[in-house]
Steps between C-alpha positions, in 0.01 A plus 500: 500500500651759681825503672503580856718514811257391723513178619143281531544264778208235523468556859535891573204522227179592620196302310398792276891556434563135420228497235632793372837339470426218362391699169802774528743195504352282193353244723883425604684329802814460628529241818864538617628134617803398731536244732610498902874346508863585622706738322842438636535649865457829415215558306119475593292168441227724311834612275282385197200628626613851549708494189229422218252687696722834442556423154147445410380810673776703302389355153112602640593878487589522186242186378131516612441195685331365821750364712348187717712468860807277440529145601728378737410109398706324235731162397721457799479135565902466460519664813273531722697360793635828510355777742254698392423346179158434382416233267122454390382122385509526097128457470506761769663743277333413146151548679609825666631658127156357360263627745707792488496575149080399466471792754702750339323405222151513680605850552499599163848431423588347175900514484656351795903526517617286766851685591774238616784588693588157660737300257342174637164562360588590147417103405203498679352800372577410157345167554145733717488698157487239232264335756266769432421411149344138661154700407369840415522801715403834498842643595890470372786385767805624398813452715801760502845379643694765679784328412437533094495892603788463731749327265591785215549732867774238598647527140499834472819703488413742771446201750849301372668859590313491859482130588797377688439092449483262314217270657190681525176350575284428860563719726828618343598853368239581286169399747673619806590835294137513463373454822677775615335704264183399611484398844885545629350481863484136513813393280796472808814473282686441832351117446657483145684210476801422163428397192277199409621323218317192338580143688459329181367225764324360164735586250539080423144538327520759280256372272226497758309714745295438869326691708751562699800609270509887626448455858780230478759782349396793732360353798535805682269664259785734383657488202769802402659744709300803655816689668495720233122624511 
């Protein structure tokens, strides 16, 4: 297959096009997935949205792929008190990725790459892919966690020379760094509040884990310290 910097988005292709580039790409698709939630006070509810979005475009210019329109709908049920936050019913959700996947792969798509950049569905998708072997299919579902790619970045040397904390994780350095790469007109760094450490609120019950145990050590949806982004 051919490498190209041109990036095939499902819905700018026109009918002939999309034919076309289902072949170029090896019958491949990448569906970018986030979720709707609140990222700290300074950072956009789409944060995860916009984020995995950008990074699956990039990989699609130097990969050929067809890039389906992200998804905004993900595993938010810890918090959806919160404003803005959208939380789908479970069965909601599997059915969506299912019906989703059946029409990629009605479209001649055999390779499906479901691209996660919300931590909270990581166990969910892992559970939606081993689902898929319940019976035959004519198509693969492969998931790819931004944050497998993300951690040898955060180990690097280069960013231990730039970071400036020691916590880094929702909404901290790191994400808000990147959202002022990407879309620096809706981060407002004048709403960045101090560091956000861990409450350790369950730290009693080590041994165990609930539904609840990040929300209830960063209920302001921020852990880390973005000052220095």
């Amino acid at each position: 297959m051919k490498r190209t910097s041109r990036i095939r988005r499902w819905e700018e292709l026109t009918a002939p096009a999309f034919a076309r580039a289902v072949r170029e790409t090896g019958r491949t698709c990448a569906v970018p997935l986030g979720v709707i939630e609140k990222h700290g006070n300074h950072l956009p509810l789409g944060t995860d949205v916009l984020f995995v979005k950008a990074v699956t475009e990039m990989a699609a210019r130097t990969e050929p792929v067809l890039v389906f329109p992200a998804l905004c709908f993900g595993q938010i049920q810890e918090a959806k008190h919160v404003p803005g936050a959208v939380a789908l019913g479970r069965r909601v959700y599997f059915d969506l990725l299912e019906n989703l996947c059946e029409e990629i792969a009605r479209n001649g798509c055999t390779k499906i790459v479901l691209v996660n950049g919300h931590g909270g569905n990581e166990s969910f998708l892992s559970y939606f892919a081993m689902a898929q072997l319940e019976r035959e299919r004519p198509y693969a579902v492969y998931v790819a966690r931004l944050s497998d790619y993300i951690a040898p970045v955060l180990a690097s040397q280069a960013w231990r020379k730039m970071k400036e904390t020691d916590v880094d994780a929702h909404a901290g350095e790191f994400e808000t760094s990147w959202m002022l790469a990407i879309r620096p007109d809706l981060v407002r760094m004048n709403n960045v509040k101090e560091a956000a450490l861990p409450r350790g609120r369950l730290r009693h019950v080590p041994a165990l884990t609930d539904g609840i145990w990040w929300y209830a050590d960063y209920p302001e949806h921020y852990a880390g310290d973005a000052r220095p982004a």
